[in-house]
CHARMM-style PDB file with segment names, atoms N, HN, CA, C and O in Angstrom:
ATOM      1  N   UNK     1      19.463  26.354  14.081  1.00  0.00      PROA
ATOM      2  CA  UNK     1      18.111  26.273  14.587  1.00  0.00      PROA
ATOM      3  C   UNK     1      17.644  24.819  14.530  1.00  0.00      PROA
ATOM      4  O   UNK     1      17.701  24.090  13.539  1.00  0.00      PROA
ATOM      5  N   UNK     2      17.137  24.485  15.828  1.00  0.00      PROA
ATOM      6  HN  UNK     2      17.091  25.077  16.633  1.00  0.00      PROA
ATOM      7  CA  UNK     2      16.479  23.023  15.729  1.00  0.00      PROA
ATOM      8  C   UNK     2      15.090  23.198  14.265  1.00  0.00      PROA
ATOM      9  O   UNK     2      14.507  24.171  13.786  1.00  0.00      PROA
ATOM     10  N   UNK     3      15.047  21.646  13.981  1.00  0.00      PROA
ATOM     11  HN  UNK     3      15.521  20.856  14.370  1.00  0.00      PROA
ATOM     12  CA  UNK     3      14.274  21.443  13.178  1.00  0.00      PROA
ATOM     13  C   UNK     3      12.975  20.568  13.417  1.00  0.00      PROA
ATOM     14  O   UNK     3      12.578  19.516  12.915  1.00  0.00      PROA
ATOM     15  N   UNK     4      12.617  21.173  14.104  1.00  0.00      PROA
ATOM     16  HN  UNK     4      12.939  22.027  14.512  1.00  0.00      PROA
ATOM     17  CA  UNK     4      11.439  20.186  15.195  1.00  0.00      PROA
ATOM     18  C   UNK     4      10.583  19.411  14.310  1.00  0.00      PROA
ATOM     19  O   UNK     4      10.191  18.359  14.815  1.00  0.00      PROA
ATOM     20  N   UNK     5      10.157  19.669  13.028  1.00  0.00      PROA
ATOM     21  HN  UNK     5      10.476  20.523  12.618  1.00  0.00      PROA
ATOM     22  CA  UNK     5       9.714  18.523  11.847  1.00  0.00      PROA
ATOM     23  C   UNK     5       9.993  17.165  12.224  1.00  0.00      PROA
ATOM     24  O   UNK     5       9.305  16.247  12.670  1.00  0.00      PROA
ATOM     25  N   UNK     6      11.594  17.350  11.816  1.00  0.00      PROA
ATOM     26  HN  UNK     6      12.153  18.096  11.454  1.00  0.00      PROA
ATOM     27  CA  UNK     6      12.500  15.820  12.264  1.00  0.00      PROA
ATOM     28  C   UNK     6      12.352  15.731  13.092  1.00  0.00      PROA
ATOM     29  O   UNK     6      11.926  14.579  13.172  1.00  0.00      PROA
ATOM     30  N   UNK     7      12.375  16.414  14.701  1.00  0.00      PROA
ATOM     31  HN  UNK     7      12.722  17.350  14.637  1.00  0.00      PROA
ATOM     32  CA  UNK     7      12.348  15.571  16.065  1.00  0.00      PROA
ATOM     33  C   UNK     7      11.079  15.284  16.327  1.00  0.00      PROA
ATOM     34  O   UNK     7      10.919  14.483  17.249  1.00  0.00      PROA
ATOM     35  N   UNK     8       9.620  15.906  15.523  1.00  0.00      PROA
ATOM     36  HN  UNK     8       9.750  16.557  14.775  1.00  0.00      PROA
ATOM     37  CA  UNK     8       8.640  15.582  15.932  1.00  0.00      PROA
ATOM     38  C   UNK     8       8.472  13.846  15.240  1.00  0.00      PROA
ATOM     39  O   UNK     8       7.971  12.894  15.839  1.00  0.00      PROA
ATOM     40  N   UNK     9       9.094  13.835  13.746  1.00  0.00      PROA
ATOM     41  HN  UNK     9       9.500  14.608  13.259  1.00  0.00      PROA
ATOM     42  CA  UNK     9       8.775  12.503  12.735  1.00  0.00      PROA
ATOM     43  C   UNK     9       9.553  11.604  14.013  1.00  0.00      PROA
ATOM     44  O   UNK     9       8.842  10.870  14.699  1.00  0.00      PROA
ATOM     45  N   UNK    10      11.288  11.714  14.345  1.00  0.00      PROA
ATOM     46  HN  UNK    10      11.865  12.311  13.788  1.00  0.00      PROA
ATOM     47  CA  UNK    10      11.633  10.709  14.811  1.00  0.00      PROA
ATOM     48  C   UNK    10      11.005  10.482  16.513  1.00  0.00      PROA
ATOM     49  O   UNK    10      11.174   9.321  16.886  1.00  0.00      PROA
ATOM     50  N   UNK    11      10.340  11.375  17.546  1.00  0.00      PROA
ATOM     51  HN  UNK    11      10.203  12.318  17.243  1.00  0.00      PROA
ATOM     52  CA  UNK    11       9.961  10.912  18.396  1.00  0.00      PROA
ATOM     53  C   UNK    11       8.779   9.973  18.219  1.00  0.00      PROA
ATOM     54  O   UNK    11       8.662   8.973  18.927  1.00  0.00      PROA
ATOM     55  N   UNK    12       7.924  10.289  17.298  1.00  0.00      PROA
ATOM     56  HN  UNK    12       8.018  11.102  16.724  1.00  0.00      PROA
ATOM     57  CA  UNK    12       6.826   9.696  16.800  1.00  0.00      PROA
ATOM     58  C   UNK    12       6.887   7.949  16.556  1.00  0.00      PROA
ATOM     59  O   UNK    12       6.182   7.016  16.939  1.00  0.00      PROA
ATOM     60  N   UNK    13       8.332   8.086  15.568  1.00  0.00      PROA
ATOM     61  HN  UNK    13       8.905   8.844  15.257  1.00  0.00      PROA
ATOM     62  CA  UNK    13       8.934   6.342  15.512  1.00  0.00      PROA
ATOM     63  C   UNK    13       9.195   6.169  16.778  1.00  0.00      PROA
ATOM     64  O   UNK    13       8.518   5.356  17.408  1.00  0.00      PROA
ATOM     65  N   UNK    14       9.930   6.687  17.230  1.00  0.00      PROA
ATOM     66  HN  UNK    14      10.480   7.348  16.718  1.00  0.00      PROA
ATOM     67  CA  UNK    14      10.942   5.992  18.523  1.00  0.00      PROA
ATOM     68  C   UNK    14       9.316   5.372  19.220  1.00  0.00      PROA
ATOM     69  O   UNK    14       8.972   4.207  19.023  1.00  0.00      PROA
ATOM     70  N   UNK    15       8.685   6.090  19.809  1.00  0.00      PROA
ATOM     71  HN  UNK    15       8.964   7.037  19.969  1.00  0.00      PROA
ATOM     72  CA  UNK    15       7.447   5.728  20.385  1.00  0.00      PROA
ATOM     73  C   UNK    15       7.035   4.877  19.956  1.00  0.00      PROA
ATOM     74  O   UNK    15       6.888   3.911  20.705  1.00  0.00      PROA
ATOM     75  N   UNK    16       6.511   4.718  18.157  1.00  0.00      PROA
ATOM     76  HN  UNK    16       6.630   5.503  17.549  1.00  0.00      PROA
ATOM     77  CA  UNK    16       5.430   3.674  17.789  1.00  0.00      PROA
ATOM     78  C   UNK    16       7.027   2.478  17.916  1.00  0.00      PROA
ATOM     79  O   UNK    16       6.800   1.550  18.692  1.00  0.00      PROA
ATOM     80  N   UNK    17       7.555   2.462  17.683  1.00  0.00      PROA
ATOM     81  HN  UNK    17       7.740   3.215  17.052  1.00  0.00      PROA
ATOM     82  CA  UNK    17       8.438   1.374  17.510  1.00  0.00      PROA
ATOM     83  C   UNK    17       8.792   0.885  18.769  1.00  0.00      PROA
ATOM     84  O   UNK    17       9.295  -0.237  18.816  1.00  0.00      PROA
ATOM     85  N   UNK    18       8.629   1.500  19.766  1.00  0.00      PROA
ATOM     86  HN  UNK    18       8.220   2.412  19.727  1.00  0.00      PROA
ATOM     87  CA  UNK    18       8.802   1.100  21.677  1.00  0.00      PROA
ATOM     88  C   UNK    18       7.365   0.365  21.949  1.00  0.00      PROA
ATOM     89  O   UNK    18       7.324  -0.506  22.818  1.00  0.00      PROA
ATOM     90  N   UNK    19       6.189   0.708  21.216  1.00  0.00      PROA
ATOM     91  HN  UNK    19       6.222   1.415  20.510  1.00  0.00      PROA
ATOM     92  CA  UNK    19       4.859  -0.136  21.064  1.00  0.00      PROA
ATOM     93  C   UNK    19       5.152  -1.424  20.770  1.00  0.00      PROA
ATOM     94  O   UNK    19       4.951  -2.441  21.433  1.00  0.00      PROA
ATOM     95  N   UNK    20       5.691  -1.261  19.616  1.00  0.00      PROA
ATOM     96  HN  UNK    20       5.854  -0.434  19.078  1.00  0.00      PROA
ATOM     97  CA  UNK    20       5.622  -2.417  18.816  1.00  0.00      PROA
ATOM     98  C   UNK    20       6.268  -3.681  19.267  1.00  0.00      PROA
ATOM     99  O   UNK    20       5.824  -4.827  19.329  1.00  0.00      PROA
ATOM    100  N   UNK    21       7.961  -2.948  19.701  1.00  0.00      PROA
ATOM    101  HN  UNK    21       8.322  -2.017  19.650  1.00  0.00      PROA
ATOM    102  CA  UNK    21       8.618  -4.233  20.106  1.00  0.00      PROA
ATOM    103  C   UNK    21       7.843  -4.585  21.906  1.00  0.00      PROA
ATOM    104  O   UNK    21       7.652  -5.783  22.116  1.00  0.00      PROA
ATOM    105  N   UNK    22       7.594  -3.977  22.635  1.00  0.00      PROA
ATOM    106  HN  UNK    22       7.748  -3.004  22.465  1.00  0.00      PROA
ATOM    107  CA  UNK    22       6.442  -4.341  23.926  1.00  0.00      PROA
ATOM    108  C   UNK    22       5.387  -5.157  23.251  1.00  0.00      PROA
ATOM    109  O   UNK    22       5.358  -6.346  23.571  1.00  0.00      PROA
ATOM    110  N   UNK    23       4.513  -4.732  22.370  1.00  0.00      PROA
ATOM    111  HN  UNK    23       4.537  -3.766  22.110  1.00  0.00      PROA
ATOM    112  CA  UNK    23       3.376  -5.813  22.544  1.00  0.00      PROA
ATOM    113  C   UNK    23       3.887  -7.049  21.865  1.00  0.00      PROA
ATOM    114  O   UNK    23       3.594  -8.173  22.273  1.00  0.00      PROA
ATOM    115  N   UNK    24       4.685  -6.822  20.782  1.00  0.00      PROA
ATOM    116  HN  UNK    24       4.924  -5.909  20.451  1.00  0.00      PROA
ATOM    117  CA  UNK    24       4.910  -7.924  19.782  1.00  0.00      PROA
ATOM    118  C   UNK    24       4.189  -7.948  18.617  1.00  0.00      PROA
ATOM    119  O   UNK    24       3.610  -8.975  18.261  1.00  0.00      PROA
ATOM    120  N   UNK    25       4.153  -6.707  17.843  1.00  0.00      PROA
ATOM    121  HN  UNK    25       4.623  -5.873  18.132  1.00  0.00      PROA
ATOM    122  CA  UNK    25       3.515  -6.626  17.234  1.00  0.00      PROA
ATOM    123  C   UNK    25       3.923  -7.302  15.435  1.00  0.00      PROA
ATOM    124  O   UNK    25       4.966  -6.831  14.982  1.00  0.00      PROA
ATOM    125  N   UNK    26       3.461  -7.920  14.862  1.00  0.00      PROA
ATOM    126  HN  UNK    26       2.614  -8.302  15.230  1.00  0.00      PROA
ATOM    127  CA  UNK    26       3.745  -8.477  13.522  1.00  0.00      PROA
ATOM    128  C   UNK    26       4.279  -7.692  12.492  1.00  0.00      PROA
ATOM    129  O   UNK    26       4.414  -6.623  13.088  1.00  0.00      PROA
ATOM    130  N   UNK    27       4.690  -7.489  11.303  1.00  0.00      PROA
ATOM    131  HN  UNK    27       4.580  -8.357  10.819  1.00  0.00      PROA
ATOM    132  CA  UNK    27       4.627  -6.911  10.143  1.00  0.00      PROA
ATOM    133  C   UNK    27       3.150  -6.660   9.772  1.00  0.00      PROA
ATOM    134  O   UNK    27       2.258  -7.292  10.340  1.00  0.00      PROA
ATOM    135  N   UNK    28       2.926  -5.869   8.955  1.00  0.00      PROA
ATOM    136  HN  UNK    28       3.650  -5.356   8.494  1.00  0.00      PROA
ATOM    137  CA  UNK    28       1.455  -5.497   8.411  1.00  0.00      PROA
ATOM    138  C   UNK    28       0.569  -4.813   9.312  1.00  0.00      PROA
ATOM    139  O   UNK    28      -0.353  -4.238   8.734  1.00  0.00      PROA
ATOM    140  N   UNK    29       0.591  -4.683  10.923  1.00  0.00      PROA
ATOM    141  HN  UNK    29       1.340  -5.150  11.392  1.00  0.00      PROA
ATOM    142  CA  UNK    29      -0.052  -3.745  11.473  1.00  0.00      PROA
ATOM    143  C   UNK    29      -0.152  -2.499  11.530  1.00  0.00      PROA
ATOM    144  O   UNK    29       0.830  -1.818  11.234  1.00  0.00      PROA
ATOM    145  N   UNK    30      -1.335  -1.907  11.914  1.00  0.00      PROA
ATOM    146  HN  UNK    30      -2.132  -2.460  12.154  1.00  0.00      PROA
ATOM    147  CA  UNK    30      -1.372  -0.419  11.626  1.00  0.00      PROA
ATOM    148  C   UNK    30      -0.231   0.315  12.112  1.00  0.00      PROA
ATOM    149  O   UNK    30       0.169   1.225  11.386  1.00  0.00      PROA
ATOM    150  N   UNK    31       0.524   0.042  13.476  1.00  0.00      PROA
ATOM    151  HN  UNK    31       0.199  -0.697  14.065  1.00  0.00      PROA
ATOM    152  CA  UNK    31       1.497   0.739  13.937  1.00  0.00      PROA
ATOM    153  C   UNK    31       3.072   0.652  12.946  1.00  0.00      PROA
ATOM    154  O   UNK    31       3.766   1.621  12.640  1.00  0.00      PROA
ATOM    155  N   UNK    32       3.323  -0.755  12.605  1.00  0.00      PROA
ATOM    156  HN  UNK    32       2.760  -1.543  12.853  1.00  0.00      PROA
ATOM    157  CA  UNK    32       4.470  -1.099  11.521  1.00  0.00      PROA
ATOM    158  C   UNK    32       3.936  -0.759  10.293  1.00  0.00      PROA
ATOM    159  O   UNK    32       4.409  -1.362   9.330  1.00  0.00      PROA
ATOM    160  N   UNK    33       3.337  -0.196  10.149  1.00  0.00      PROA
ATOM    161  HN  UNK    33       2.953   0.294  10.932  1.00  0.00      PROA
ATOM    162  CA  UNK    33       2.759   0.458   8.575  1.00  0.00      PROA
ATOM    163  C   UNK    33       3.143   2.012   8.877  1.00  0.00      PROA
ATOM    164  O   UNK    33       3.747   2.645   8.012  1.00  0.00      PROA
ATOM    165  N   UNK    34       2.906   2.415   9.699  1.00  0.00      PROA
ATOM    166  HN  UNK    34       2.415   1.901  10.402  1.00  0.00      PROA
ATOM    167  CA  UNK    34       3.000   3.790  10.141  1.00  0.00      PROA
ATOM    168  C   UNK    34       4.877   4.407  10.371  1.00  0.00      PROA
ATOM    169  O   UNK    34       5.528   5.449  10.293  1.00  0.00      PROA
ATOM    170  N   UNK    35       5.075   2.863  10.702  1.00  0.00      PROA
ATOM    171  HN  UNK    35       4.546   2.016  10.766  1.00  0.00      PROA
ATOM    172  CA  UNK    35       7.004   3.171  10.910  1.00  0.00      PROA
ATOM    173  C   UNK    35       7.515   3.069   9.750  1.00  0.00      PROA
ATOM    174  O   UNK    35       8.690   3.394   9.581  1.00  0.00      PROA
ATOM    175  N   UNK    36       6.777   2.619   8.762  1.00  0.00      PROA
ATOM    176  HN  UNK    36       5.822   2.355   8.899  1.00  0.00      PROA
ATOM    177  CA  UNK    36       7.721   2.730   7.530  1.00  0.00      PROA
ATOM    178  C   UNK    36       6.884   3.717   6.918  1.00  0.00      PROA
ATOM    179  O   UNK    36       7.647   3.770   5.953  1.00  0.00      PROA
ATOM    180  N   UNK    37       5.880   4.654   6.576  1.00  0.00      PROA
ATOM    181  HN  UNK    37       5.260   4.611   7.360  1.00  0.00      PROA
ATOM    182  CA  UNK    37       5.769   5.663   6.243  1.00  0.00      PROA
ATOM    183  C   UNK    37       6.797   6.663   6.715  1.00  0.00      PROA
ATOM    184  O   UNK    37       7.466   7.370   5.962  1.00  0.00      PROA
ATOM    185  N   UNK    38       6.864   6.654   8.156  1.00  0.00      PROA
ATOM    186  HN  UNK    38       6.320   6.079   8.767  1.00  0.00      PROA
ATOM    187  CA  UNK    38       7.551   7.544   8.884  1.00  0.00      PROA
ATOM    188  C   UNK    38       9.104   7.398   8.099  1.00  0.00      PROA
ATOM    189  O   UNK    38       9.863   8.344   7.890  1.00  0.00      PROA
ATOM    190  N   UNK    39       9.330   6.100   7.764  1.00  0.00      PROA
ATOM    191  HN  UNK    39       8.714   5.331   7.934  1.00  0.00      PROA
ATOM    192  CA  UNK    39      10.587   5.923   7.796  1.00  0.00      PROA
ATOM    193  C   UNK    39      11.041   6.928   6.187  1.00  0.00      PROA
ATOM    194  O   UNK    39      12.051   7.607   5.999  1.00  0.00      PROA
ATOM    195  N   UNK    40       9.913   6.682   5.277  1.00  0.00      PROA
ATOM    196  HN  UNK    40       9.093   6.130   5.430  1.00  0.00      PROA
ATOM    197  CA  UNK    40      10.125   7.388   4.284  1.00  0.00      PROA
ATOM    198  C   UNK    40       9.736   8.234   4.117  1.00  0.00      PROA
ATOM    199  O   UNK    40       9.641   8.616   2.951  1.00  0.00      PROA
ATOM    200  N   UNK    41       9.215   9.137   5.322  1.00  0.00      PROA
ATOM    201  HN  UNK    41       9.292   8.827   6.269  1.00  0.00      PROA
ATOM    202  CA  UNK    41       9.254  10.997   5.126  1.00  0.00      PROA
ATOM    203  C   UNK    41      10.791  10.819   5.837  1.00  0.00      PROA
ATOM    204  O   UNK    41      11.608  11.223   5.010  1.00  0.00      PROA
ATOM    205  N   UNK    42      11.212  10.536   6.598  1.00  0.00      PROA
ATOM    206  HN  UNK    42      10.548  10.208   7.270  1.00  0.00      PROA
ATOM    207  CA  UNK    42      12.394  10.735   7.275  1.00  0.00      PROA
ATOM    208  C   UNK    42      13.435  11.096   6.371  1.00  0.00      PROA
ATOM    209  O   UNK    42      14.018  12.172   6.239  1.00  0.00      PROA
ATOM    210  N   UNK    43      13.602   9.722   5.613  1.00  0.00      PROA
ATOM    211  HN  UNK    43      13.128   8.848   5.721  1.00  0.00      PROA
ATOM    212  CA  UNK    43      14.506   9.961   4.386  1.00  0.00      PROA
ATOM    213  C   UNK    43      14.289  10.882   3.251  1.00  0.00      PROA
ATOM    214  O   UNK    43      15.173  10.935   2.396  1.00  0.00      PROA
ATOM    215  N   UNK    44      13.337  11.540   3.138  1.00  0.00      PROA
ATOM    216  HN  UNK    44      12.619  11.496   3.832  1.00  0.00      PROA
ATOM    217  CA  UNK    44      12.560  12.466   1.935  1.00  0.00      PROA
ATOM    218  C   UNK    44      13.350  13.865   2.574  1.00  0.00      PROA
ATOM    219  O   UNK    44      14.101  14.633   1.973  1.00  0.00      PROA
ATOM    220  N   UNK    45      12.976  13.902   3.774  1.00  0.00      PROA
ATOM    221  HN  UNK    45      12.366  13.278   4.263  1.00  0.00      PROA
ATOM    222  CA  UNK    45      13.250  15.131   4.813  1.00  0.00      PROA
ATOM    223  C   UNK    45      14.632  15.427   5.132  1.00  0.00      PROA
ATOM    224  O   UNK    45      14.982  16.497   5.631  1.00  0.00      PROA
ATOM    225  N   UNK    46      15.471  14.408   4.820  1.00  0.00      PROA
ATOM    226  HN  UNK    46      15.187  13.540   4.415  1.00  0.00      PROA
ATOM    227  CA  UNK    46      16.509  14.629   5.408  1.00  0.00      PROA
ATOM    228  C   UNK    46      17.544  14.520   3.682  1.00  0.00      PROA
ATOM    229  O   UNK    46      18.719  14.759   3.403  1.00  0.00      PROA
ATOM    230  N   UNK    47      16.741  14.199   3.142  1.00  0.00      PROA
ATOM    231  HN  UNK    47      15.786  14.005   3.368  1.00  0.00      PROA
ATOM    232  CA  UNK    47      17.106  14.319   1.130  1.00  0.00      PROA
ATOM    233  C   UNK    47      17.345  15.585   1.118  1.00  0.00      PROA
ATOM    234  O   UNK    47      18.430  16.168   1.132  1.00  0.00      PROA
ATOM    235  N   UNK    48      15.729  16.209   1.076  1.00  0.00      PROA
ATOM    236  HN  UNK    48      14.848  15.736   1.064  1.00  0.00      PROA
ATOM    237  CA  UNK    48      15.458  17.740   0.816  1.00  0.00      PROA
ATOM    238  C   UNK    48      16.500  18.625   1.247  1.00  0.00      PROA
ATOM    239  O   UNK    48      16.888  19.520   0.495  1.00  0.00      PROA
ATOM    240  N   UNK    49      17.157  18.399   2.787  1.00  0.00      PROA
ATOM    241  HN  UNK    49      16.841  17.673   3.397  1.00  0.00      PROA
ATOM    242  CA  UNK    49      17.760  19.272   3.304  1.00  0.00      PROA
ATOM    243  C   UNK    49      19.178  19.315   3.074  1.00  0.00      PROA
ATOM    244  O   UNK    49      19.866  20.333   3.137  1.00  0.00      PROA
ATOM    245  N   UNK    50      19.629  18.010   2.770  1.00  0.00      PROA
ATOM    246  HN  UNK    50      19.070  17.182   2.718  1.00  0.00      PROA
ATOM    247  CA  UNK    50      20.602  18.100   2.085  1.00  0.00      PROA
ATOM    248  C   UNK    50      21.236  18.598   0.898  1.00  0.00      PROA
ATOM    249  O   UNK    50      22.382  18.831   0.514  1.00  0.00      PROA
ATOM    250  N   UNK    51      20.135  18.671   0.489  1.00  0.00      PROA
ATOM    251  HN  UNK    51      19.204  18.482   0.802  1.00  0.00      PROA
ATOM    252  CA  UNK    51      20.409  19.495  -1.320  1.00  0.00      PROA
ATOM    253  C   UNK    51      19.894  18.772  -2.431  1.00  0.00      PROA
ATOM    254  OT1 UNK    51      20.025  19.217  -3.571  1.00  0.00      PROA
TER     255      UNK     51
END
């Protein structure tokens, strides 16, 4: 069974991170703050499921 959690977290990056590198966005902005949250439910999520 798909796990749409994960495809919803990683479409979410793929997107803010297709923002980011288009505008040029810096470290410390709201959107690169948001990719590394993302980045560490990702890894939490993909911990959990592993065992």
């Amino acid at each position: 069974m798909a796990d749409l959690y994960l495809k919803a977290l990683e479409a979410e990056r793929k997107s803010l991170w297709a923002a980011c590198r288009l505008k040029g966005l810096p470290k410390g902005t709201p959107e690169r703050l948001r990719i590394e949250e993302l980045d560490g439910l990702l890894a939490a999520h993909k911990a959990k499921k592993a065992g």
